[in-house]
C-alpha positions as CSV (number, residue, x, y, z in Angstrom):
1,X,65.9,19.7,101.2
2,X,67.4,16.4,101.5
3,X,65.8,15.3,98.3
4,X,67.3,18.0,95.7
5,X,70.9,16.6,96.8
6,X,70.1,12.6,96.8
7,X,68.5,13.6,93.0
8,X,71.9,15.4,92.3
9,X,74.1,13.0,93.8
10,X,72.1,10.1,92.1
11,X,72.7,12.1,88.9
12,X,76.2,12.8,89.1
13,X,77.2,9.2,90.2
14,X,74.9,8.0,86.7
15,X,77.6,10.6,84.7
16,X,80.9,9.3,86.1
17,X,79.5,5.8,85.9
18,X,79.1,6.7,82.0
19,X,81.7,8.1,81.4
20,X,84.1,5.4,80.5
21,X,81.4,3.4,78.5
22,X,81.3,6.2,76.1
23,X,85.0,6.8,76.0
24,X,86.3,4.9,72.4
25,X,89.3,3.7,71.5
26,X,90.6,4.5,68.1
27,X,94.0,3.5,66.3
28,X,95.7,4.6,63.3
29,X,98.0,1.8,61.4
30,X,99.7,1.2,58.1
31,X,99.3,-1.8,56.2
32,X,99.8,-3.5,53.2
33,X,99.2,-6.0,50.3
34,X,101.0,-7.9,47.5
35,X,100.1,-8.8,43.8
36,X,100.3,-6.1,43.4
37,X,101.5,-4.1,45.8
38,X,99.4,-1.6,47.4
39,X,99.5,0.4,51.0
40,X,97.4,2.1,53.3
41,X,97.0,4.3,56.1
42,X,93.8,3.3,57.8
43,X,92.4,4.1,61.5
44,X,90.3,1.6,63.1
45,X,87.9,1.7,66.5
46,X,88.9,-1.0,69.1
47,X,87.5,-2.5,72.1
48,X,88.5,-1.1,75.4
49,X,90.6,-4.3,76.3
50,X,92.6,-3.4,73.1
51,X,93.5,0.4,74.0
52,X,97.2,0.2,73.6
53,X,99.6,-0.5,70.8
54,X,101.0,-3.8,71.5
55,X,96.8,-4.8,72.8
56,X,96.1,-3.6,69.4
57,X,98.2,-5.3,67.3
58,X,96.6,-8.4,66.8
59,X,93.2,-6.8,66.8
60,X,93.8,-5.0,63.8
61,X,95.9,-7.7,62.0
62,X,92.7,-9.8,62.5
63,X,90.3,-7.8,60.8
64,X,92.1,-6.0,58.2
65,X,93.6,-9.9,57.7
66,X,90.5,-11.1,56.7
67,X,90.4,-8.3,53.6
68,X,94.0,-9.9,52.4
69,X,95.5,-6.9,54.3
70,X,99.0,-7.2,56.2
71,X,99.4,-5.3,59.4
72,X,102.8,-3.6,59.3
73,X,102.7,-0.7,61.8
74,X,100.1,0.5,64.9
75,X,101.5,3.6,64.9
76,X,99.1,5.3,67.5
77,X,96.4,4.7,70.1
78,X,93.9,7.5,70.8
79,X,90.3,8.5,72.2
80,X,87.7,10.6,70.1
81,X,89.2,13.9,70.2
82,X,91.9,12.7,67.7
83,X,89.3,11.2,64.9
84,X,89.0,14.6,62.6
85,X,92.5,15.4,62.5
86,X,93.3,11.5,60.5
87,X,89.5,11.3,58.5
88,X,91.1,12.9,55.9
89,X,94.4,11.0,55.7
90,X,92.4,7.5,56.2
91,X,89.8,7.8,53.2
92,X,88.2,4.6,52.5
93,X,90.0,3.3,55.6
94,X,88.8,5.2,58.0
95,X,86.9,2.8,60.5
96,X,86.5,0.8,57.5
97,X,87.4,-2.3,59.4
């Protein structure tokens, strides 16, 4: 009987232990670039170290740097469940970068 409930236990330590691994970190930003000008709204996945606006910041203005792209606002810092809601609104930029 003993076994059933080290096999569960075992199990269910293996789920919380995952649990965090598989929980993203996603952000949505505006940015922006001259001659000539253009905008965009883009939403970008970051590393867990990264997971709040000001962490993000630089993160984003790295990479979408590297494109010629000016960071101008992080306006948000989410998990998974708020992806579908900004695919739309993001286009091309949706984790584009």
């Amino acid at each position: 009987m003993s076994r059933p409930i080290a096999r569960l236990t075992l199990a269910a330590a293996f789920a919380l232990a995952a649990g965090p691994a598989l929980a993203a970190c996603y952000a949505d930003y505006r940015a922006t670039m001259d001659n000539p000008l253009r905008l965009h709204y883009g939403v970008i996945e970051l590393p867990d170290a990264a997971c709040s606006v000001a962490a993000a910041a630089p993160v984003i203005a790295e990479r979408i740097g590297a494109d010629g792209w000016e960071l101008l606002q992080v306006i948000s810092v989410f998990d998974q469940a708020g992806l579908a809601a900004r695919r739309a609104d993001a286009g091309d930029f949706f984790l584009r970068f």
